[in-house]
PyMOL commands that place a pseudoatom at each C-alpha (Angstrom):
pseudoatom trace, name=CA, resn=UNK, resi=1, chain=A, elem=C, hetatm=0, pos=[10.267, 38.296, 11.291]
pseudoatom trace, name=CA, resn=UNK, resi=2, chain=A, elem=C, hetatm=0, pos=[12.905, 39.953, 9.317]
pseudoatom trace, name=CA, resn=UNK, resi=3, chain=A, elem=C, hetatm=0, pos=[10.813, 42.593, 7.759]
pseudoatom trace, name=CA, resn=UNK, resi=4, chain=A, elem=C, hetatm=0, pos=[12.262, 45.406, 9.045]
pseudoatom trace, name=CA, resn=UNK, resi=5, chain=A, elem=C, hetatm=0, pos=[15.827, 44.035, 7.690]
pseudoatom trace, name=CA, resn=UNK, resi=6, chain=A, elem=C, hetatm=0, pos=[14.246, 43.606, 4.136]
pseudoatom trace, name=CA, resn=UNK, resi=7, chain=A, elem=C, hetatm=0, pos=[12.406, 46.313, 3.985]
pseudoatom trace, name=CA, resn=UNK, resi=8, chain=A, elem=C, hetatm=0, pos=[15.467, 48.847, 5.242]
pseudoatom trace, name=CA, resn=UNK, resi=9, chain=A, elem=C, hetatm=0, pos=[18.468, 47.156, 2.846]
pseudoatom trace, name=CA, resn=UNK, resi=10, chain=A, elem=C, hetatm=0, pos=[16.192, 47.815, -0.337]
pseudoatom trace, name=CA, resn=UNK, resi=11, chain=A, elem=C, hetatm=0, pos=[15.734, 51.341, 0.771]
pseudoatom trace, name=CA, resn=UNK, resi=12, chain=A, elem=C, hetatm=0, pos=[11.859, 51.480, 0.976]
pseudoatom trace, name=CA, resn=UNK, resi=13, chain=A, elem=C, hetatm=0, pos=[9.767, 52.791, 3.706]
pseudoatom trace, name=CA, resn=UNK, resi=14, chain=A, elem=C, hetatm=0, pos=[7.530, 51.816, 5.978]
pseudoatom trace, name=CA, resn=UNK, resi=15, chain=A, elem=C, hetatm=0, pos=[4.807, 53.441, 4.057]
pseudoatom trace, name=CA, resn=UNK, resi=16, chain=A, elem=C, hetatm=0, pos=[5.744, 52.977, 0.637]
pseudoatom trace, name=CA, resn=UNK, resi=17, chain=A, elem=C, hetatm=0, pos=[5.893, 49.022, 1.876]
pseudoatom trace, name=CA, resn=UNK, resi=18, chain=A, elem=C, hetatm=0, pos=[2.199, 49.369, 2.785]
pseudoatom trace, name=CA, resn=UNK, resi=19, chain=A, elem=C, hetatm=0, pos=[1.351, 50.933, -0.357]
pseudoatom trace, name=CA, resn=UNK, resi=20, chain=A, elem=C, hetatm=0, pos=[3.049, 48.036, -2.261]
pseudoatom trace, name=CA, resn=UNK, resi=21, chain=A, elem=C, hetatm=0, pos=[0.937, 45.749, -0.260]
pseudoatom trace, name=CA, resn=UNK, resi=22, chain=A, elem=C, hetatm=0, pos=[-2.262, 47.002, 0.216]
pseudoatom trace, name=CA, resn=UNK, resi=23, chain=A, elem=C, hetatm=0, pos=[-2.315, 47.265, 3.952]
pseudoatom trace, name=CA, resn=UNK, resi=24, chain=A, elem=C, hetatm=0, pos=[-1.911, 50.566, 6.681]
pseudoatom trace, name=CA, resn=UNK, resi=25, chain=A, elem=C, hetatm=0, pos=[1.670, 51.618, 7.712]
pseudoatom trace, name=CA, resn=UNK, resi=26, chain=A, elem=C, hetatm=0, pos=[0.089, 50.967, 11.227]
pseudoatom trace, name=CA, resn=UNK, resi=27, chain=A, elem=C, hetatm=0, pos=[0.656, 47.420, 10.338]
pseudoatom trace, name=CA, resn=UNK, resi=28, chain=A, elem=C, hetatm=0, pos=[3.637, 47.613, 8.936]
pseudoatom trace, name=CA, resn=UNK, resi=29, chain=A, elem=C, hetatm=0, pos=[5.097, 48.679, 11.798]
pseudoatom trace, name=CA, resn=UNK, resi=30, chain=A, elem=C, hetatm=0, pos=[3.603, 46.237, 13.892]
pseudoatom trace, name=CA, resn=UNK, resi=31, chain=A, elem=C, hetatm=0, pos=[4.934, 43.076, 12.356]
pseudoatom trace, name=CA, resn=UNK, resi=32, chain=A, elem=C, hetatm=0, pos=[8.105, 44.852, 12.416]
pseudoatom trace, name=CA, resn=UNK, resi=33, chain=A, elem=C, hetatm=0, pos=[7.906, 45.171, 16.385]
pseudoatom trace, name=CA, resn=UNK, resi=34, chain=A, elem=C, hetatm=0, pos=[6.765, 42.089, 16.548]
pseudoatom trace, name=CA, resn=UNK, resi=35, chain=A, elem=C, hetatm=0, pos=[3.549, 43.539, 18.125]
pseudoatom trace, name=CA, resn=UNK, resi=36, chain=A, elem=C, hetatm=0, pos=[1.256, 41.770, 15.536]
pseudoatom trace, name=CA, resn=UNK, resi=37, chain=A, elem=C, hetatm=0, pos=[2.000, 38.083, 13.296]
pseudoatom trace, name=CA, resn=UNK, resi=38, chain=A, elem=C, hetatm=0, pos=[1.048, 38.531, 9.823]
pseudoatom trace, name=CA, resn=UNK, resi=39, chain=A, elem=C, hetatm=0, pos=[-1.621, 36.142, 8.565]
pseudoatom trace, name=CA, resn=UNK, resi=40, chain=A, elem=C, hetatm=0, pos=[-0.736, 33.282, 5.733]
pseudoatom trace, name=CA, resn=UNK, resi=41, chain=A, elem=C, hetatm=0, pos=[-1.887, 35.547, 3.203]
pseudoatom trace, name=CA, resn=UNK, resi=42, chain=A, elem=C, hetatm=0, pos=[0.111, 37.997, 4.113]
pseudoatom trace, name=CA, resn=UNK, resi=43, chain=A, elem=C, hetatm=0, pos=[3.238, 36.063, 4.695]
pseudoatom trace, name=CA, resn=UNK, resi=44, chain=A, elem=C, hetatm=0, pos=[2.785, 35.004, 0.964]
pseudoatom trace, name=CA, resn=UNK, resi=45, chain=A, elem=C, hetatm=0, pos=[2.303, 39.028, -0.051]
pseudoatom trace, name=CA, resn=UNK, resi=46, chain=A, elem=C, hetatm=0, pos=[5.250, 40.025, 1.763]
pseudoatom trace, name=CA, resn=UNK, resi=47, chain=A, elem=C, hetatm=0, pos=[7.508, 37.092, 0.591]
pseudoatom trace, name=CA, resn=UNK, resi=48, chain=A, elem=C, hetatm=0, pos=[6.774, 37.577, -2.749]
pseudoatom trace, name=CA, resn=UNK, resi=49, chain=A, elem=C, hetatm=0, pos=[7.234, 41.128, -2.602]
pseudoatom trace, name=CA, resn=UNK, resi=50, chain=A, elem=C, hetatm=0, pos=[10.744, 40.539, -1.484]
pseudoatom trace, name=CA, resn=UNK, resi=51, chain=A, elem=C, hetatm=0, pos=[11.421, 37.219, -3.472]
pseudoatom trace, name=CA, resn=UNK, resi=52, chain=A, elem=C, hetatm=0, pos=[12.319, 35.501, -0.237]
pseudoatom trace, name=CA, resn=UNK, resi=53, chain=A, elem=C, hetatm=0, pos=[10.962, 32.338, 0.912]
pseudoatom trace, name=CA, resn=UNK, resi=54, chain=A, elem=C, hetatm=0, pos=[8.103, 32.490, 4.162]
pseudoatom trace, name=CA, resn=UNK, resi=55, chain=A, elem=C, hetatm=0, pos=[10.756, 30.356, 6.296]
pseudoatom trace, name=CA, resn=UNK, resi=56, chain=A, elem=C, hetatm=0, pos=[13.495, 32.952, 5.762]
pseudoatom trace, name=CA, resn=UNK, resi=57, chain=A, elem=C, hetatm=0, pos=[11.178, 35.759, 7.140]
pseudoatom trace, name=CA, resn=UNK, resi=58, chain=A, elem=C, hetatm=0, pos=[9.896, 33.918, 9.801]
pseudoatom trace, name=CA, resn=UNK, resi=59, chain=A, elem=C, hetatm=0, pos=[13.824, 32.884, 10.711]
pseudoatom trace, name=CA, resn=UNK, resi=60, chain=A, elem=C, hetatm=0, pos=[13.596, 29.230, 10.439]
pseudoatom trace, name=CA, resn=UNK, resi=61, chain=A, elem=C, hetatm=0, pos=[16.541, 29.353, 7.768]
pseudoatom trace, name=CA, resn=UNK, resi=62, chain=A, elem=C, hetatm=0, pos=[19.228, 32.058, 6.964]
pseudoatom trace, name=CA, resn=UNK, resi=63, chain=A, elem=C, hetatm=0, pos=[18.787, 31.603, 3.533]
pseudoatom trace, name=CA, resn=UNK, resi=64, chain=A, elem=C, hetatm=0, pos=[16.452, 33.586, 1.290]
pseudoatom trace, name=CA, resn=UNK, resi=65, chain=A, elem=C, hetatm=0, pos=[16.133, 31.584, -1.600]
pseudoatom trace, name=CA, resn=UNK, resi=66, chain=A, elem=C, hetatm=0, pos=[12.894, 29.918, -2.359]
pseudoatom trace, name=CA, resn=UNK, resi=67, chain=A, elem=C, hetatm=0, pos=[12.416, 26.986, -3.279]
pseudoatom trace, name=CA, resn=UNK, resi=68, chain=A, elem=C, hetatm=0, pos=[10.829, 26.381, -6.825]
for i in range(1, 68): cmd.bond("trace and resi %d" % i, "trace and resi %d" % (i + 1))
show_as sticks, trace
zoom trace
């Protein structure tokens, strides 16, 4: 997942990202190891959050937009 890429070019933490989102920094730093997979729900949280679409973070495409 490109989390880590997202979250580092907007300048925001692991923790504030956590905040944002409800969830443990723990977590956070999981996905971005690639230790955990995020659940649908949060796939939706995080996309949103970044205005990218869920097959951009998962790397299916290279290209954030989403579709509307």
């Amino acid at each position: 997942m490109k989390l880590r890429e997202l979250r580092k070019s907007k300048g925001i933490s692991q923790l504030k990202l956590a905040m944002d989102l409800n969830m443990n920094q723990n977590s956070v730093s999981r996905y971005e190891n690639g230790e955990r997979e995020a659940d649908y729900a949060t796939l939706i949280s995080i996309a949103d959050y970044f205005d990218v679409s869920i097959d951009y973070l998962l790397g299916r495409t290279d290209k954030p937009e989403v579709n509307k």
